[in-house]
C-alpha positions, -999 to 999 in steps of 0.1 A, spaced: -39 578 -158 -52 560 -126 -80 534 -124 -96 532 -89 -119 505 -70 -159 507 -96 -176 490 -64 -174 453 -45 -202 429 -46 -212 396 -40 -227 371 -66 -245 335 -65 -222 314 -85 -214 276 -80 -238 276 -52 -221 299 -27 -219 334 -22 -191 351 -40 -174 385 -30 -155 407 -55 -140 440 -64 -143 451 -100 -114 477 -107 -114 499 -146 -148 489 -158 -155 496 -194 -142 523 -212 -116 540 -225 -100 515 -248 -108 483 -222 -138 475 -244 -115 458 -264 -94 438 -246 -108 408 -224 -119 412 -189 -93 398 -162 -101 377 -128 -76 377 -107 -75 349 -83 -54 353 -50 -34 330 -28 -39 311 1 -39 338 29 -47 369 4 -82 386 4 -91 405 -24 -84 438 -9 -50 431 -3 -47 430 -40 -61 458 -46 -33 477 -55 -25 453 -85 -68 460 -97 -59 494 -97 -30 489 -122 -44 458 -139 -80 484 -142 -62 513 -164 -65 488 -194 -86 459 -183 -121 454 -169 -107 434 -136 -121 411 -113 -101 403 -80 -122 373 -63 -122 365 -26 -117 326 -29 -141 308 -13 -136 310 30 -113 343 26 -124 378 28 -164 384 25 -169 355 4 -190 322 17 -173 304 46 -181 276 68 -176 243 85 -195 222 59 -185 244 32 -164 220 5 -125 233 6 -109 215 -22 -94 222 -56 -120 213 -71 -146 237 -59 -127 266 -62 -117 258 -97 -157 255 -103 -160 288 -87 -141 307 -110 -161 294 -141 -193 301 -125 -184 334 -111 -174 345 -149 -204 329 -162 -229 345 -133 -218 378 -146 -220 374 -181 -183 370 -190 -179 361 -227 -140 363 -230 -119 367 -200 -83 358 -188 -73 341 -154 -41 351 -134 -36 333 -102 -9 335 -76 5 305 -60 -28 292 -49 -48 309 -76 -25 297 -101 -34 262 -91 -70 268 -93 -66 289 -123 -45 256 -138 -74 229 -127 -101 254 -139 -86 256 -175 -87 216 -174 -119 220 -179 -124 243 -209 -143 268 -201 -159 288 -229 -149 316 -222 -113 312 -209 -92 328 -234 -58 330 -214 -37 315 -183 -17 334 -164 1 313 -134 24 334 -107 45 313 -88 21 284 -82 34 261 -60 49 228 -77 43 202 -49 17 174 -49 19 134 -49 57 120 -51 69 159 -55 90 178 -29 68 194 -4 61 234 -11 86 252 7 64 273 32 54 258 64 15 255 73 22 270 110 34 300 94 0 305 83 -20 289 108 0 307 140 -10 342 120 -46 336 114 -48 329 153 -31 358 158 -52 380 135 -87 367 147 -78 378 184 -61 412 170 -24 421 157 -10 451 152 16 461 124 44 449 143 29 419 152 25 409 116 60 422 105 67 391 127 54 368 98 60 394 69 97 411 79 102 431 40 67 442 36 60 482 39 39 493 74 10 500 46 10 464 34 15 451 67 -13 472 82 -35 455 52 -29 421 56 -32 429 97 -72 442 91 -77 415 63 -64 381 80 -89 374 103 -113 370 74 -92 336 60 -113 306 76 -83 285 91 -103 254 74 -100 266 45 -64 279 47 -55 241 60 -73 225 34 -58 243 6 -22 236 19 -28 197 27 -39 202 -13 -6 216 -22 8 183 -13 -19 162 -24 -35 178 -56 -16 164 -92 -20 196 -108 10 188 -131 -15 162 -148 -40 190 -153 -15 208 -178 -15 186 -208 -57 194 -207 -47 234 -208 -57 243 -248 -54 282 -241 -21 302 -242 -5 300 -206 16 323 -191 43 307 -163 59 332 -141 88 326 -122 102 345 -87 140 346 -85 142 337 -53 115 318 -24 126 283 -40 89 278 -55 97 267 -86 134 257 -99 145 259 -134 139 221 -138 101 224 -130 103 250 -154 117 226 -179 89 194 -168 61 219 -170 72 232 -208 71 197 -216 34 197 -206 23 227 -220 40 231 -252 23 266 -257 40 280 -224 55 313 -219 77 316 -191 87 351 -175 113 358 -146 114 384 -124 147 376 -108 143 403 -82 110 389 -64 102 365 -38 75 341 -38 49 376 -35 60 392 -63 40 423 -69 56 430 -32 89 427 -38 88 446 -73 57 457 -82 76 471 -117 91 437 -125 59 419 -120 40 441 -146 66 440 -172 70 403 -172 37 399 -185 44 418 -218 16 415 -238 2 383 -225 -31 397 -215 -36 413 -246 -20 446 -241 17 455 -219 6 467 -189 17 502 -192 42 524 -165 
């Protein structure tokens, strides 16, 4: 059973012009589960994803978004960068295509917008899923990545890099994930990229969680140092209804470092386990 790539498109929503590719579509036992968005992270367009739409699209209509200044969604120098927006994105996007019911799973940065997003009680939102996000913010220990890393890529990508320039940055990805992330990078606006990691460090998110009425779903890599078994702990306390899933395996990209681990840890979160 495969699900491949319906079509990309772009949509009006929250004032900018959103991108997206829809993977699954309706059909074939989807009608009755709810319709997933997946929300990337900080350097991911939404083809670089792709491979988790086609799994996530056997059994679920699926949305993966560009976030605002990645991929072929709106960028610019005036264009407003901050939590915030992007967490008003994703309700608009869902609403600007009709979206009754739908469930949110973010990575790292997604996961934070995914988390401010649900603050607000969207209609809609049925279910949080939150991969890895990043734990940092006022008072807290800084997030463990390093903003050149990212920066000293994008430079790299907008002039042109090759596979082995990227395996630089990316040393245990395969040459087909490389070669992605080495057509895609360009795309991230490094404004945006900076804003986004100065908001890491400067964004409460941990006093968004009490706000979060839906079932939420925390998942934890085993290794990257993202989050440590006592932020596990502080955010249970904040979200009493959380479900937390390891994948001891996995870095801080976990459908990269096992793509099988990362599917099973959701279980039947979203409604449905995501089948082999």
């Amino acid at each position: 059973m495969t699900a491949s790539l319906l079509y990309g498109g772009n949509v009006l929503a929250n004032g900018i012009r959103q991108h997206y590719l829809r993977y699954g579509g309706p059909g074939e036992g989807r009608d009755a589960r709810d319709p997933v968005i997946v929300v990337p992270g900080i350097t991911s367009p939404a083809i670089t994803w792709g491979f988790v739409g086609e799994r996530f699209g056997r059994q679920f209509d699926t949305y993966v978004l560009d976030v605002r200044g990645r991929g072929l969604s709106e960028a610019g120098d005036a264009l407003d960068y901050s939590l915030d927006a992007q967490a008003a994105d994703v309700i608009a996007f869902a609403e600007a295509l009709g979206l009754q019911r739908y469930s949110v799973v973010g990575h790292s940065m997604g996961a934070r917008i995914g988390l401010r997003a649900a603050r607000a009680r969207p209609a809609g939102l049925v279910r949080l899923a939150m991969i890895d996000p990043p734990v940092s913010g006022p008072g807290r220990r800084p997030y463990p990545s390093q903003l050149p890393w990212y920066v000293d890529s994008i430079r790299l990508a907008r002039r042109g890099i090759d596979v082995e320039g990227m395996r630089a940055f990316c040393p245990t990805w395969t040459e087909a994930q490389l070669r992605l992330r080495a057509e895609w990078l360009h795309t991230c606006d490094e404004r945006a990229v900076v804003a986004s990691f100065d908001g890491f460090h400067q964004d409460d998110v941990h006093a968004d969680m009490p706000h979060v009425a839906v079932p939420a779903l925390l998942m934890v890599a085993g290794r990257g140092d993202v989050i440590r078994p006592e932020d596990v702990e502080e955010i249970r306390g904040l979200m009493p209804q959380l479900q937390v899933a390891r994948v001891p395996d996995a870095g801080h990209m976990i459908p990269w470092d096992d793509e099988a681990g990362f599917y099973r840890a959701f279980g039947d979160f979203l409604g449905a386990p995501l089948q082999p």
